[in-house]
N, C-alpha and C positions, 0 to 999 in steps of 0.2 A: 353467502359467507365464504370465506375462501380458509385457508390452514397455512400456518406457518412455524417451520420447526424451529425448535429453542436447540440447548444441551438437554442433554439427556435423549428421552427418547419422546416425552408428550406434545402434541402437536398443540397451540393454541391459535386461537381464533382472531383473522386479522378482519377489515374491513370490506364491505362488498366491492365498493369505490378501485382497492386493490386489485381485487379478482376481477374486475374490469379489465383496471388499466394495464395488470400482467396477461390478461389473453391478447389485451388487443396492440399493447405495445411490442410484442417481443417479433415482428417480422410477419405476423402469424399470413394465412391465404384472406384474400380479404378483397373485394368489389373495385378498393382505391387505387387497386397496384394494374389492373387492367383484366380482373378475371372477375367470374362471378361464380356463386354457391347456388348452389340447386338440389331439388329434393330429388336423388333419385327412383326412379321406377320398381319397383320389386321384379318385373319381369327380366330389367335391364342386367342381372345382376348372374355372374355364371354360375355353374351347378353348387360348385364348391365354394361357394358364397352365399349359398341362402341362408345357413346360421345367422348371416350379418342383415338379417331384413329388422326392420322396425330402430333401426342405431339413426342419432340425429342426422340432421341436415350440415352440417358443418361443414362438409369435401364431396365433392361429386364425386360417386363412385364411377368409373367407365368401363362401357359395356364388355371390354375387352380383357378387363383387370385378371391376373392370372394368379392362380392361385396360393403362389409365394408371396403375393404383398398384402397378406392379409392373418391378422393376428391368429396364432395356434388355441385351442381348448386346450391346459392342459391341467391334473391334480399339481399344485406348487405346494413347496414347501412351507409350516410351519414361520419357521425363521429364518434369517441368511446365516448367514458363516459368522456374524459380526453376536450374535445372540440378538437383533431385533426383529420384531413383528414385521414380518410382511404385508398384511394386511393392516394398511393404515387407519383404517376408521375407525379400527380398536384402541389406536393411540388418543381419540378423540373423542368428545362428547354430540360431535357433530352427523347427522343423520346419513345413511345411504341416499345417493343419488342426488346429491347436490349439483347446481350447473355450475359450470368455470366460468360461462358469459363470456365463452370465446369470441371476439368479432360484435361483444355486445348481444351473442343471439344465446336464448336462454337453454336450448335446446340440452338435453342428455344422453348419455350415448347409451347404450343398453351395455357392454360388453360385463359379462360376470365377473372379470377380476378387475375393473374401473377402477377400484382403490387399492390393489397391490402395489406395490413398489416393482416397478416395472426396469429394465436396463437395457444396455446394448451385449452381444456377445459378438466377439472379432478371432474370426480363424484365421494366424498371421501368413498360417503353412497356404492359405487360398490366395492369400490378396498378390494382386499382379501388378500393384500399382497404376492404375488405368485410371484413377481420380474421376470415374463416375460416379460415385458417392459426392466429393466434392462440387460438381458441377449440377447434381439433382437439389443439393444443399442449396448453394446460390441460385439457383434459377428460381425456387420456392418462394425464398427468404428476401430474394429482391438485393441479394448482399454487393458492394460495390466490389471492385479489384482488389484492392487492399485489404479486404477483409475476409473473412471464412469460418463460420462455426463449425465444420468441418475440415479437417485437414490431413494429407497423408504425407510422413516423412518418412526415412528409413535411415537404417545400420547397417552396415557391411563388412566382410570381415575376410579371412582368409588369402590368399593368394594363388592365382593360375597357376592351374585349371582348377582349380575345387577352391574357389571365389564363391561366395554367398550375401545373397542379399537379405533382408529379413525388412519389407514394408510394414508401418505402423498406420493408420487411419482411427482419429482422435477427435472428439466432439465433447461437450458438455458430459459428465458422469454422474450427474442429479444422485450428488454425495448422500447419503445417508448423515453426516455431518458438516455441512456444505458451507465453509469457511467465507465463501463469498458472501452468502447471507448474513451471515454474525458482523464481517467484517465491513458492509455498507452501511455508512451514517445515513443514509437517506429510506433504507426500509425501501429499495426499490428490488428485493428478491424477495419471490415466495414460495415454499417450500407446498406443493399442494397433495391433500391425501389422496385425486386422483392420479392414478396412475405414480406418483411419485414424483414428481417432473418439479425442477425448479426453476420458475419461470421470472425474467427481470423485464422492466418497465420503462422503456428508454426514458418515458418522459416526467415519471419521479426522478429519472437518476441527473446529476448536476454533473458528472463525467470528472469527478477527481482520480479516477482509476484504480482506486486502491483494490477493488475487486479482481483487479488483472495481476495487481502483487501477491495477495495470497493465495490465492489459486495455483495449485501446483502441474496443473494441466491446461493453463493457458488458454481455459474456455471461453471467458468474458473475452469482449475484442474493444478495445477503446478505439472510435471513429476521433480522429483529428480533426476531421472535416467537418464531422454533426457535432464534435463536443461531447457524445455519450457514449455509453458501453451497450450494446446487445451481442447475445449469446443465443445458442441453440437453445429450442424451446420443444424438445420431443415431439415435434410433431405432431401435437396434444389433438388437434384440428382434426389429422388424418387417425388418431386413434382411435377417438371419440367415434366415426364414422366403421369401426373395425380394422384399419389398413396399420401394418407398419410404416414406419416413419419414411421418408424422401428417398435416403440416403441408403437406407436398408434394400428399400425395393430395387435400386438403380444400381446395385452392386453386381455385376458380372460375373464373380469368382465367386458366389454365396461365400465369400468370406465374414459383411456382416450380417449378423440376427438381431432380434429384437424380439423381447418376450417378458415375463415375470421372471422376477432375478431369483435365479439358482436353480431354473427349469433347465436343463442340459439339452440347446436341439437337438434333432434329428442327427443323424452319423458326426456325432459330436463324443470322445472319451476323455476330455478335459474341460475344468472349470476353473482356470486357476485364475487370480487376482493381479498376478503381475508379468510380462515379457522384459526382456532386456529395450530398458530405454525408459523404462516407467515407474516414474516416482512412487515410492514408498505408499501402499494403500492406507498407511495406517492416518498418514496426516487426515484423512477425509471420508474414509471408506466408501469410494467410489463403485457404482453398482455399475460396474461394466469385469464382465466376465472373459479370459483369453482359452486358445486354446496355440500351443505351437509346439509339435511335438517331430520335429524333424532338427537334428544337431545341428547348431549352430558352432562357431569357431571357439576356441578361449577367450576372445577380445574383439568386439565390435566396434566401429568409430563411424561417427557422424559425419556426413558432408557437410555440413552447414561449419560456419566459423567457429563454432562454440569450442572451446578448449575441452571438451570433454568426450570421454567414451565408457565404456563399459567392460569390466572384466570377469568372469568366472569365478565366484569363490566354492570354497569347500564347501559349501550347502549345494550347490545349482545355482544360486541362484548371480545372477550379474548386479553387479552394482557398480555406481560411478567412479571415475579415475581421472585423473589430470590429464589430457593429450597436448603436449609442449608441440604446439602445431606451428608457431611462430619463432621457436627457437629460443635465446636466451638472451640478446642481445637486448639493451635499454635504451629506451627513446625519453622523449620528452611529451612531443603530441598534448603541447596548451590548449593548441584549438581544439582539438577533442574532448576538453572538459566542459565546452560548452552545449548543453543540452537541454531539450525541453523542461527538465525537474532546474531549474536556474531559479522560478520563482522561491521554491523548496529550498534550495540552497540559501536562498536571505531569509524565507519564515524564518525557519530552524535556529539561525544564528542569532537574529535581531531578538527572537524571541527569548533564547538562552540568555543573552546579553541585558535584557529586557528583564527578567528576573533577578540576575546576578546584580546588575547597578543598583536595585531597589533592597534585597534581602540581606545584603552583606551590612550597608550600614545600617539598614532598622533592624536588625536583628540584633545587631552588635551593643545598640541601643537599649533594646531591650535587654540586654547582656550586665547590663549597668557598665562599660566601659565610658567614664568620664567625656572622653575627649567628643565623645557619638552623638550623647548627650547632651553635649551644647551645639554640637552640628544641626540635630534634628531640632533644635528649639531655634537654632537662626533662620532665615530669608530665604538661604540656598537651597532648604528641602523641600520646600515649592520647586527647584526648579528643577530639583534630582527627580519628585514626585513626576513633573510633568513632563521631564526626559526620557524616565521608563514608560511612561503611557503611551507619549510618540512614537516610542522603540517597538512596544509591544504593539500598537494600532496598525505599523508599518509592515509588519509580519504577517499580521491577519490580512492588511488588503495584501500584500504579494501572497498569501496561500488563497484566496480567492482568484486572484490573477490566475490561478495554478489551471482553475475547474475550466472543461468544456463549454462549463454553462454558467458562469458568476452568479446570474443573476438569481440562481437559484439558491444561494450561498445558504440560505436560509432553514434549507433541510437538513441541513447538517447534522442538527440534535433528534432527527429522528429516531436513531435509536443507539438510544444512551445505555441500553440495558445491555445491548453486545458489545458495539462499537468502539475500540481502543480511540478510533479518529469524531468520532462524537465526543465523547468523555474529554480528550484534547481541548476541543476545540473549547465546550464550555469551559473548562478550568480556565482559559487563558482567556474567555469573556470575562470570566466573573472574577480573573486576578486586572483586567481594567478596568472593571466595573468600582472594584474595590477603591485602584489607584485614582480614579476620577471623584470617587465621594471622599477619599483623603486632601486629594487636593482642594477641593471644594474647601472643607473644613480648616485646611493651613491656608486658604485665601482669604479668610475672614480677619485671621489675625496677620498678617504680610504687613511689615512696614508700609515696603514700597507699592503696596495694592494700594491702605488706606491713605497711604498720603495723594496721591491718587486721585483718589474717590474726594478727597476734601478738596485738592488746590481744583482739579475740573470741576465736579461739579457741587460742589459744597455737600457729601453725603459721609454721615461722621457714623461709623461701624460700632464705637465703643458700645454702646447696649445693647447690642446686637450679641456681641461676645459675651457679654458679661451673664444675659438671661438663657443662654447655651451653654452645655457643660461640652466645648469644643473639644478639649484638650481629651476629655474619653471619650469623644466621638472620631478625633483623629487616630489615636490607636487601637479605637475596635475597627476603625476600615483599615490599617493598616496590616491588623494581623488575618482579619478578613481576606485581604488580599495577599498575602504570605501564603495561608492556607492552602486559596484557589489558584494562587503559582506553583505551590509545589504538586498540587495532585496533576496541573495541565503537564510538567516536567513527567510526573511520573507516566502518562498513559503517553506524552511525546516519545516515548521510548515505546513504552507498549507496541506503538503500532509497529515498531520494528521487529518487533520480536516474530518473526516470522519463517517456520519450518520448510515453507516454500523458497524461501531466502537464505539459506546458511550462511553467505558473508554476510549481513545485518545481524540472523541468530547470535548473537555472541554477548559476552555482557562488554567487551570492547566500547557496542554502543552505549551502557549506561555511562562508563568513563569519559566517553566522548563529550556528553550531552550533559553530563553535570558540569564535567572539567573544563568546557565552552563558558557555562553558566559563570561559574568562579571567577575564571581569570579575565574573560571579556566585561565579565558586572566588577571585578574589582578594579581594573585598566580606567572603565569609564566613568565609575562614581568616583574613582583617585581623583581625578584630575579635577572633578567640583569640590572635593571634601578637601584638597589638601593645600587649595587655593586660595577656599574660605579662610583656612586655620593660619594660612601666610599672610592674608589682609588683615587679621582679627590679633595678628601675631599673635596665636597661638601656637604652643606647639608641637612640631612633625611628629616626632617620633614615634610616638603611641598611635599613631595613624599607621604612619609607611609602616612599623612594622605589621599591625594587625592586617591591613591592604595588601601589603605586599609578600605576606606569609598566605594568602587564601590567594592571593593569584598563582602563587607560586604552587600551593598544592592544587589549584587547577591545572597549570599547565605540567606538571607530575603525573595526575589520575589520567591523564590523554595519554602523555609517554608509557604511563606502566598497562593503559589497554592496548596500545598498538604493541608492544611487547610482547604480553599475550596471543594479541592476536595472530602477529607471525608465528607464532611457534605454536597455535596449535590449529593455522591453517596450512601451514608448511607441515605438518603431518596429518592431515586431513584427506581425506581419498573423496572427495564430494564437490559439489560447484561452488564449494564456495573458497576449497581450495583453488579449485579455478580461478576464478573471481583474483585471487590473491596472487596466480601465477600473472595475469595481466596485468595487476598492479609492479608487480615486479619489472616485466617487460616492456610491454607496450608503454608506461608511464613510468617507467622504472628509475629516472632521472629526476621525475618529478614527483616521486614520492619520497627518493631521497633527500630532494631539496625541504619537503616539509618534514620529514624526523630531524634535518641539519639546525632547522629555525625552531623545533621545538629545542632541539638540545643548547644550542646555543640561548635562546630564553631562560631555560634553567641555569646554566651559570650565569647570566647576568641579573637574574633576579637575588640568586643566593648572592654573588656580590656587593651590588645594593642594600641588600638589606647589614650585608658584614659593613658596610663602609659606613651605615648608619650607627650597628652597634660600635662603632668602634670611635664614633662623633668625628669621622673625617666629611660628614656632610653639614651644613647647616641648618637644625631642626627646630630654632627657636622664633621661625617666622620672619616677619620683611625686615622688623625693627631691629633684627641682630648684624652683625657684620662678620665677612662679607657677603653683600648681596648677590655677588656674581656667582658663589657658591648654588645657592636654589634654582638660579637658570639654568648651569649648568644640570642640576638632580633634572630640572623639568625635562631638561631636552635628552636624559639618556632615560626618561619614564618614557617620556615622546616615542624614541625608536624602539624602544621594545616592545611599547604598543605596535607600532606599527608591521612589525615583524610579526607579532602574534596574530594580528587581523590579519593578513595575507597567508599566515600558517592556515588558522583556520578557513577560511574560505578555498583553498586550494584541500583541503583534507575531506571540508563537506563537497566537493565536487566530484571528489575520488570516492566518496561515499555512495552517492547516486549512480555514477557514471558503470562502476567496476560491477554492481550485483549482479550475480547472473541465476536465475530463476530453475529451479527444478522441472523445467518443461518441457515438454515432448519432443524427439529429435525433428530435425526439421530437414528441405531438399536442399540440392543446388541451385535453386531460383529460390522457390516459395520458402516463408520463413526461414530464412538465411540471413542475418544482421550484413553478413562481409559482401554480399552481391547486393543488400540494398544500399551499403553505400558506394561501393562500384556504380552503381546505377544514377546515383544524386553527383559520383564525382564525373563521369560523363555527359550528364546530362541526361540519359535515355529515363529515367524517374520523370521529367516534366510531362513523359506520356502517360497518361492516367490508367490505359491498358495493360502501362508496366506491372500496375499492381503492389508500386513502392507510394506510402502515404508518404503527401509532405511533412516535415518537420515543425508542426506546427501542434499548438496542445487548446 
């Protein structure tokens, strides 16, 4: 059995099948990669390692091992800082000495504190940056160029002669609340009461990435190449055996340790939680301990492009700040709206629009508004019914499109119990699941089905209908599907909500995602609803205005969150200020182009609707005169459609494109966004050496 943490603090019990496939999937030492495991000798083993006699077979102990890369005895602590149990096993009903079935091999390691919550400790005042940590990681883990579960960037500050650098070196922090686990639909993270270690399973995981979104340390690493995410996995292998981790032993400057978290090494006088550069512990309570006690500047700034740096506040402590690295000037850069998240960019939409076409008139309907009412009982809501299903089917396969791995699209609801993006996904199954048993049910009664069914092939419906109570079976799927639209709306938003993301944090996006919903569903159910009512000469009015009053406070609730949200990212001191400086900048033409087509929307909808109340349009259908009137309505519905689709897609582009992540600074080569694409626009990226992935999801 293996352990998997929830909220709170109890651990619960996942599958053996898991604990398999999290030892054996996550890079681990392994026969297949061209090494092999062996039982070491008791003899073979140096003085200051015979504590470590009778521990599994897991890592070859060698005869030379020196006696820093091998785990300390020490008394640990009670609790962490955080008030939880150290000692895992207490969180659980599950016995000492269970195996992990690292490698498939059942073996146990002996070490006495095997179920602590164990961490990393990083002395920043030691590290030289020599990225031997880095390169003992990869050589281990078999990791390609482009990837690195460990990684060292820095900050730098001051000015010649008293210049300072201050190196970071950053791996997985097998959180004590490990967001990545909550936030995978597939259940391919587990939280284990050995040692602590949160281990992921490349090949449960379908590689939709989200794990690399809410991770505020940029531990998970999405392969473009394989389709999935692996991450560091504590070196659980070499623990198990008594050794510290890879990366610990290969460190040169004993800058990092590795021990039971809140055990303070050896010539170590600090245990603090955070350095300048390092996201907020509280989002995760990450069990990696710092120490750096040598003065740093007022103000640190990154090499890498990231618009961001760090400044001194009146605590100590450094937090993030805008760096106007690019200056002020506004570009345009279309082509840079195109990016891998492009399948995202059409889910999101078709899906919003997908709801909106469907909820507005059967809601309205259900409203008892008259005019809905005989909408919903004509021919045409078959075709409204089976336009939103198209809409909404279209989105699901482009978010499938999205995954490393489609085919596994299917894990998706693995865990519904955390998962903002499980929860999603089902609400928007089971709001077409809904839309397919409504249509079902309005194809029974369909003129044009049964005549149909008579002139082909002589098959006559009527007691079909009549021994069926249709007409409550179309509106229990109807609201059925109402229902399971709005909760998939609600948790589409959920997964944005994300502390690691401060430009997405915002409720911006709820206005975003409803106010899409509104005006794009009331745009395109208008144009079958008000077509109907013009053949049927019915008439407009009581439409376009109800239609065009809920597009109109759709395309309102988008204007009044990006309102917000300039103003309280434009006083924002965080990355998501960031985030919003580049939007200003780097897209800064073309973001004014989309507030210019929202504003200009809103007065042409408030017109429209004045020119209706005012009967300078004509709303009594085909049969009234003149007719040239309603082509005329059609063709200025027409462009303001059109203007609001191009608004929106150009906005959810700059949605995806601008976020910039709470994550570790990064170098002049190695995670650097602006030299990786320096590298794709020279060419030098088609070298795989380069260490720049291609562009590809």
């Amino acid at each position: 059995m293996t352990s998997q943490i929830t909220e709170g603090s109890k651990l619960h019990s996942g599958s053996d099948k898991a604990g398999a496939g999290a030892g054996a999937g996550v890079g681990l030492f392994t026969p297949e990669t061209g090494s092999s495991i062996k039982v070491t000798k008791a003899n073979a083993l140096p003085k200051r390692g015979e504590e470590q006699l009778g521990r599994s077979n897991h890592w070859e102990v060698r005869t030379e091992e020196q006696a820093y890369a091998y785990l300390p005895k020490t008394d640990s602590e009670i609790e962490n800082r955080y008030g939880k149990r150290i000692d895992l096993v207490e969180l659980t009903d599950n016995p000492v000495g269970r195996s992990m079935f690292i490698n498939d091999n059942p073996a146990v390691g002996t070490n006495p504190d095997r179920n602590k919550q164990h961490g990393f400790f990083f002395t920043a005042d030691n590290c030289i940056g020599c990225h031997a940590c880095e390169s003992a990681c990869a050589e281990k883990n078999d990791t390609p160029a482009h990837l690195a579960f460990r990684s060292v960037g820095y900050v730098e500050g001051g000015s010649y002669p008293d210049y300072k650098r201050m190196n970071i070196s950053m791996a997985c922090n097998h959180c004590d609340d490990p967001v990545c686990l909550k936030g995978c639909p597939t259940r391919a993270y587990t939280k284990h009461a050995e040692y602590g270690a949160v281990l992921q399973d490349p090949e449960t995981c379908f590689g939709c990435g989200y794990c690399t979104w809410v991770c505020p340390y940029n531990a998970p690493q999405l392969d473009p190449v394989k389709g999935t995410v692996s991450k560091c996995n504590m070196c659980v292998d070499r623990l198990e055996v008594g050794l510290k981790p890879a990366c610990v032993s290969a460190c040169v400057g004993n800058a990092l340790d590795f021990g039971v978290i809140e055990d303070t090494p050896e010539s170590r006088e600090q245990c603090k939680t955070s350095i300048p550069g390092f996201p907020s512990p509280e989002i995760t309570r990450p069990n990696i301990r710092f120490q750096q006690t040598k003065s740093m500047p007022e103000e640190m700034t990154r090499t890498d492009s990231m618009p961001v740096k760090y400044r001194k506040g009146k605590d100590g402590q450094y937090k993030p700040v805008i760096d106007q690295k690019v200056g002020k000037q506004q570009h345009w850069n279309l082509a840079k709206l195109n990016s891998r998240e492009n399948p995202l960019v059409l889910f999101t939409l078709f899906a919003q629009a997908a709801l909106g076409t469907f909820m507005v008139p059967f809601l309205a309907a259900l409203a008892g508004v008259e005019i809905f009412e005989l909408f919903m009982a004509s021919d045409m809501m078959l075709v409204l019914v089976v336009t939103s299903l198209f809409m909404t089917s279209f989105g699901l396969f482009m978010s499938v499109t999205h995954l490393g791995k489609p085919f596994r699209f299917y894990r998706g609801f693995n865990n519904l119990r955390y998962s903002p993006m499980s929860r999603e996904g089902l609400g928007l199954a089971l709001f077409s699941a809904g839309l397919g048993l409504m249509a079902v049910c309005l194809l029974a009664t369909n003129t044009w089905f049964s005549e149909l069914l008579v002139s082909g092939f002589d098959i006559e419906l009527s007691g079909l209908t009549l021994a069926l109570p249709l007409v409550n079976l179309t509106l229990g799927a109807g609201v059925f599907a109402a229902i399971a639209g709005a909760a998939g709306l609600y948790y589409m938003n959920q997964c944005y909500q994300i502390k690691a993301r401060p430009f997405w944090n915002h409720w911006q996006t709820v206005t975003s995602f409803v106010g899409n919903s509104m005006s794009l569903g009331a745009m395109v159910s208008g144009v079958m609803i008000l077509s109907t009512l013009a053949v049927l000469s019915l008439p407009l009015l009581p439409a376009l205005q109800l239609l065009g009053g809920v597009w109109l406070v759709g395309v309102a609730l988008e204007a009044i969150g990006l309102i917000g949200h300039n103003r309280d990212l434009n006083a924002s001191e965080n990355e998501g200020g960031a985030a919003h400086y580049i939007q200003c900048t780097t897209f800064g033409k073309t973001y004014k182009l989309r507030n210019l087509m929202l504003t200009l929307n809103i007065f042409a909808g408030l017109t429209l609707l004045a020119l209706g109340e005012l009967g300078l349009l004509n709303t009594q259908g085909l049969a009234s005169e003149p007719v040239g009137v309603n082509v005329w309505a059609f063709v200025a519905w027409s462009v303001i459609a059109l203007i609001n689709c191009i608004s929106a897609v150009i906005g959810r582009a700059l949605f995806y494109n601008l976020v910039i992540p709470t994550t570790m600074p990064g170098a002049f080569f190695w995670k650097n966004k602006g030299f990786e694409q320096h590298a794709r626009d020279i060419g030098l990226a088609d070298n795989p050496a380069c260490g720049v992935a291609p562009l590809a999801h």
